[in-house]
N, C-alpha and C positions, 0 to 999 in steps of 0.2 A: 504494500500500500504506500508504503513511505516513499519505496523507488517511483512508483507511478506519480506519485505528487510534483517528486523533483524533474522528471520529467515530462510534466505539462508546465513547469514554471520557467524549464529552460527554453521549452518550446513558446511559452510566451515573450520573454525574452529576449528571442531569435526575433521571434514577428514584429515587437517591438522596434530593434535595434534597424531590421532591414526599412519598415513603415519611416524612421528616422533619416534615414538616408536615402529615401526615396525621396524623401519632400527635402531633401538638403538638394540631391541632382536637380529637381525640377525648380528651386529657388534660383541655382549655378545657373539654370537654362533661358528662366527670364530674364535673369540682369543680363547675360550676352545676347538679347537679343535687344536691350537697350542699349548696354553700353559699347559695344563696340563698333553700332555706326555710328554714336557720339560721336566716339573718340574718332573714328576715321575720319568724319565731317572736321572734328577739329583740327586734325592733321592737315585738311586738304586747306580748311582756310589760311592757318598759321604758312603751306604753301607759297599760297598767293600774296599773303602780307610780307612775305621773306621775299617774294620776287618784287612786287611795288618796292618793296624797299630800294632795293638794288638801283632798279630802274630810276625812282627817284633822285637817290642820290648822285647818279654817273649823270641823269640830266641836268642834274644844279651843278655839277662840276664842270659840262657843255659851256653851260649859263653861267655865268659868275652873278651875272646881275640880276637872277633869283633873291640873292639876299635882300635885297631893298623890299622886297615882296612881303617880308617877314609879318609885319605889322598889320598889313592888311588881310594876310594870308589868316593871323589868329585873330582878328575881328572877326571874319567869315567863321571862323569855326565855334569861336567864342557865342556868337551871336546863334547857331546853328542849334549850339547845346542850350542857351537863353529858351529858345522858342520849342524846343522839341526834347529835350536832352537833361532839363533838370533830377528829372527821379535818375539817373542813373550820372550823375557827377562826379557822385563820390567813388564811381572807380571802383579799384580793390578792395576797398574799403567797404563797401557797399557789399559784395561778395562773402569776404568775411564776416560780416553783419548778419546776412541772411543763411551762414553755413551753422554760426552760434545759437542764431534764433529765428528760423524760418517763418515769415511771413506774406510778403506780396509777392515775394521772389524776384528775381532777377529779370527785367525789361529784355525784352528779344532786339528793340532797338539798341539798346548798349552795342552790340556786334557792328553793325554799319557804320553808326557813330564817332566809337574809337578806330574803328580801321580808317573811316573818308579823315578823322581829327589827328591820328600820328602821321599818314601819309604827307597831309600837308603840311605840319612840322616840320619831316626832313624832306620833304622838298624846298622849303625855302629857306633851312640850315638852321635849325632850334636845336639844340645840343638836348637829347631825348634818348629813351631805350626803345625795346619793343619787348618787355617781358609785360608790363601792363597790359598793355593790348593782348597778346598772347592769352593772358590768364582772364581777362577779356570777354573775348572770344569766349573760350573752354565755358565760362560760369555762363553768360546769358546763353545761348546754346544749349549747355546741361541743365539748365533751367528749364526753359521750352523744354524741351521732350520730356524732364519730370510731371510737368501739367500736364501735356499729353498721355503720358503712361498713366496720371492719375494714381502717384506717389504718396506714401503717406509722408508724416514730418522725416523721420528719420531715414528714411528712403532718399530723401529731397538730400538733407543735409551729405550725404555718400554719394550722391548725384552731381553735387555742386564740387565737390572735393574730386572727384574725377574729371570734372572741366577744365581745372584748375591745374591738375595734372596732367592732362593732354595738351592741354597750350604751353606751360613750361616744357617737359617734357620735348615736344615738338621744333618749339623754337629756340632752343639752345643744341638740341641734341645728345641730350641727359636724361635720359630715362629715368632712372634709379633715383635722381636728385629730385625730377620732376615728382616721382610721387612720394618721396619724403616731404620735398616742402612742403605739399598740398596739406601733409598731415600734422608737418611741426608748426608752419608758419601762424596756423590758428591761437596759437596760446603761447606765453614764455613758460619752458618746463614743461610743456607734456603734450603726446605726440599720440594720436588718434589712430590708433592698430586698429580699428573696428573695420577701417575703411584702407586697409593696407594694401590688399591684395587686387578689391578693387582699381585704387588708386595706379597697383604696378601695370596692371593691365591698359588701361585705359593711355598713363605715360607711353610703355611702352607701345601699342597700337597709332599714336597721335603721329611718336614718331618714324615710326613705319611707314607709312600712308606719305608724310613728309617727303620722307629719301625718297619714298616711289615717285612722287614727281618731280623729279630730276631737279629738289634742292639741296646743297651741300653746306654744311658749315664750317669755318675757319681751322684750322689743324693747328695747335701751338706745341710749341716744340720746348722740350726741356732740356737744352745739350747737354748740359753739364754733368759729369759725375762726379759726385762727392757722396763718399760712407756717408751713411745715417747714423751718426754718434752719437753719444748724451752732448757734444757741445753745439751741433748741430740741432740738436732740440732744443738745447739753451736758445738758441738765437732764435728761431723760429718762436718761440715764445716771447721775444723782446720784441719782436716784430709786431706780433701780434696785438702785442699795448698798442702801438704807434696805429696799425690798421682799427682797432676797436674805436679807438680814440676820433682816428680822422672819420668811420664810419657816423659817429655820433655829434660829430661837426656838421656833416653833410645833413643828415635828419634833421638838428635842429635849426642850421641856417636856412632849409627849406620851409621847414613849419614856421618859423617865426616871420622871415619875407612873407611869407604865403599870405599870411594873417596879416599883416600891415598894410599888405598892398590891398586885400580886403577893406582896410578900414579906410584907406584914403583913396580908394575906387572902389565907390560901391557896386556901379553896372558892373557884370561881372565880364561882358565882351569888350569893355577897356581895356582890362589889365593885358592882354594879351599886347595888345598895339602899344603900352610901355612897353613891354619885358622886351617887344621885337627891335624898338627904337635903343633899347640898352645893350642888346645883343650884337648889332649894328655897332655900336659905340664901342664894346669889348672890343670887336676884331680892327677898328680902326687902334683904337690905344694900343694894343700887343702887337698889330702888324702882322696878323695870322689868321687863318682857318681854318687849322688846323685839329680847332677844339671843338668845331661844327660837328652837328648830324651825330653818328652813332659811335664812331672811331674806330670801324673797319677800316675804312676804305679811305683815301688820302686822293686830293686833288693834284697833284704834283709828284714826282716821283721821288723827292724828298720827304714829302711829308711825315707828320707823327700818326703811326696808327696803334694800335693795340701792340700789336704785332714786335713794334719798335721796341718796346720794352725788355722785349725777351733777349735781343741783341749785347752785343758788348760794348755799344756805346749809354754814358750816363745820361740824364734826360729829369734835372734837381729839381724846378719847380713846374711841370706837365702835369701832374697831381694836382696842384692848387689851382692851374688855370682852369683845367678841366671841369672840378668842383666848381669855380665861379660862376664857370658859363653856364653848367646844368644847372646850377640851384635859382639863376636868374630866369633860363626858359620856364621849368617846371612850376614854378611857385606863380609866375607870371599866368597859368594856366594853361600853356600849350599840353596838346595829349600827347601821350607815348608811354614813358617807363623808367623806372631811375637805374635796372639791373646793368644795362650793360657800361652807361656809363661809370657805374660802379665797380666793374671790369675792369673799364679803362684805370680809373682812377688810385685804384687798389694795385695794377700793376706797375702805374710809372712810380708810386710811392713804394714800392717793391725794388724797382730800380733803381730808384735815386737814397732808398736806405744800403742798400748791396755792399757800394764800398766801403762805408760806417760797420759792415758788420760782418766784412771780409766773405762774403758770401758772392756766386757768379751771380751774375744780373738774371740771368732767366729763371733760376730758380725762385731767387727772392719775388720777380713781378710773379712765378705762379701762386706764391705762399701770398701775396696781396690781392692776386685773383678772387681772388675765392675767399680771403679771410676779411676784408674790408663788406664786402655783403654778405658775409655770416654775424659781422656786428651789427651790420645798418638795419638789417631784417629779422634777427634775433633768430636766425636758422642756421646752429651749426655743424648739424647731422645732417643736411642735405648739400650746404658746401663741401663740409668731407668728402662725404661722395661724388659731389660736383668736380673735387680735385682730383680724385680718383678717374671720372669717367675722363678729363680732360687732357691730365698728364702722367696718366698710367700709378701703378703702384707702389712704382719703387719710393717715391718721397711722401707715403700713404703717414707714415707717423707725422713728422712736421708742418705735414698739411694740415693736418686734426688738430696737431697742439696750434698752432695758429689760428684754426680758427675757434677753437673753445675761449683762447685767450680774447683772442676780440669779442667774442661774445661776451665775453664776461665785463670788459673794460668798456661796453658803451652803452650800461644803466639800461633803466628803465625808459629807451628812446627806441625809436624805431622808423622807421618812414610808412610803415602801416600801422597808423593809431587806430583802427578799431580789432589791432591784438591786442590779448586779454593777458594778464599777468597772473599764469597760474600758481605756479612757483617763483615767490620772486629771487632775485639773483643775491637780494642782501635782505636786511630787513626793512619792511616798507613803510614808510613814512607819508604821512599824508593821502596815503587811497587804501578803503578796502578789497578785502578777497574777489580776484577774478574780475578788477579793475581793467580797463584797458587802458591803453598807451594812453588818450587821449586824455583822460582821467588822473592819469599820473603826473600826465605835464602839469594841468591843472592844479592841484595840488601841488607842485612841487612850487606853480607859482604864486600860492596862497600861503606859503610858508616863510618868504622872502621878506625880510625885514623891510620896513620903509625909510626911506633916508631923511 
């Protein structure tokens, strides 16, 4: 009797265990048939924005006299977002907003928008990224087809975080990073495993879809070899301060312009036609344009590009110009993205630390590759891997120690204030639990003694 018992219990069991993974496959089976024409879809747009890109920028290098363009160019777009474009402004911001607490979702206009509004930026030489866009792209996109499939909240929320992941993912050519970030960049301290595997999928598809239409991304090269020693980590870590630090320069000379030029231009399709008349002014004052558009690509066969960095010539203050110019477009309001200037910026500061720390030039701009936007974006488990996919594994340690250390060296800032501070990095002063960026600054400037 006893035997009979145990085996009707095993056999229920069995029925059990198989019933459980019957409805796990057919779970597997509906999210692919959402998500990976998502992510194709976003693969094939981030395409097209990586080829406009291209196109744009070799046309304004045709043209020189595009740049006078500049002003009028972000009136039109400024004014584009005035009349049609406000629910979706906020950008990233917006995205991350709706990933922490799902509501109206993401605008399907945001997509045309930010693609017709970066385009014309570097077309007529706004010193801009295109990770914005990209990520973009991915959320209104993953958005739409969540209403469509008729998604519940948490559906939506792994929905939008796969958007986000296919547009990074795509337009860098980072799979692996692309859906880290999607999962760390939501919060400081903690990293959304619920949506992991989605996320890898959907990165890696976006950028699949990518390469299949005949777009390639830039190859950086790391010549040099040097053992990876504990004094080689030493430096990599000294570095690191310096990239954390300048990362948190850059976030806050962006929000604080940002907000100024707000208050003393209230229309918000002015501020563009300043920032474009000041931009204008930079390249007369330095006698360059060098620091234009994205900093691939170089008008001149001199030119400064990314690239240059990696070389063995030095290149002291390319970092700070670099910074001026983005922080002037961006905050001005022009669309795009702060990543790849962050690229740029991180690598000549890279370079130009090198001889101060007895290190080859190319090595140091990859350790500022990568670690200067793992401080500005408070993601340093997807730069890791960013340093990883970009300059292979042998400098895998002083990648990571450089960028944990900038992360840790640029506070409670960020360039996406509606991240939330899970963990904070010290103990936090002036904002409660699960504050975000925006909140912290806030408070940190209600704390400021008065003179």
């Amino acid at each position: 009797m006893r035997a009979t018992f145990r085996n009707l219990i095993d056999q229920l069991d069995a029925a059990a265990f198989f019933r459980e993974r019957h409805s796990h496959a057919l779970s597997v089976v509906r999210w692919a048939l959402v998500l990976i024409p998502m992510a194709a879809a976003v693969g094939t747009l981030c395409a097209a924005f990586l080829w406009s890109l291209d196109a744009v920028t070799r046309l304004r290098f045709a043209f020189p006299w595009l740049l006078y363009g500049l002003p009028l160019g972000g009136f039109a777009v400024g004014l584009l977002y005035h009349w049609m474009g406000r629910s979706v402004e906020a950008g990233n911001n917006l995205i991350v907003e709706q990933i922490h607490e799902p509501g109206g979702g993401v605008p399907l206009r945001m997509a045309p928008l930010i693609f017709f509004g970066t385009v014309a930026t570097h077309l007529f030489g706004g010193s801009a990224g295109r990770e914005g866009t990209a990520v973009q792209l991915g959320g209104s996109l993953a958005s739409g087809v969540g209403r469509l499939a008729r998604l519940d909240e948490e559906a939506t929320r792994i929905m939008l975080m796969t958007g986000v992941a296919a547009g990074f993912g795509a337009v860098f050519g980072t799979p692996i990073a692309g859906a880290i970030f999607a999962l760390e960049v939501l919060a400081i301290g903690r990293v959304e495993y619920r949506a992991l595997v989605p996320c890898l999928i959907a990165a890696l598809v976006g950028d699949w879809v990518c390469l299949g239409w005949g777009v390639h991304h830039i190859a950086y090269r790391v010549s040099a070899s040097v053992p990876v020693d504990a004094l080689l980590v030493a430096k990599a870590g000294i570095a690191g301060v310096a990239f954390g630090l300048a990362g948190l320069s850059f976030a806050e000379a962006n929000h604080a312009l940002g907000g100024w030029l707000k208050r003393i231009v209230p229309f918000g399709p002015l501020r563009p036609v300043a920032g474009g008349v000041a931009v204008i002014a930079l390249v007369y004052l330095f006698g360059t344009r060098d620091y234009l558009g994205l900093g691939t690509l170089a008008a001149t066969p001199g030119g400064i590009t990314i690239t240059s960095f990696f070389g063995p010539q030095t290149y002291p203050w390319s970092w700070a110009l670099k910074l001026l110019f983005t922080v002037v477009t961006l905050s001005a309001g022009f669309k795009g993205g702060e990543v790849t200037p962050l690229f740029f910026i991180g690598a000549a500061l890279g370079n130009a630390l090198a001889p101060l720390l007895g290190l080859p030039t190319g090595l140091c701009a990859a350790l500022g590759f990568v670690a200067l936007f793992a401080g500005a974006a408070n993601t340093p488990l997807a730069c890791s891997f960013m340093g990883i996919e970009l300059f292979g594994a042998a400098y895998a340690v002083p990648i990571a120690v450089a960028c944990f250390v900038a992360y840790l060296c640029s506070g409670h800032s960020g360039i996406y204030l509606s991240q939330r501070v899970a963990i904070p990095k010290v103990r936090p002063k002036g904002f409660g639990p699960n504050a975000t960026l925006r909140e912290a600054r806030a408070g940190r400037g209600r704390q400021r003694p008065r003179a």
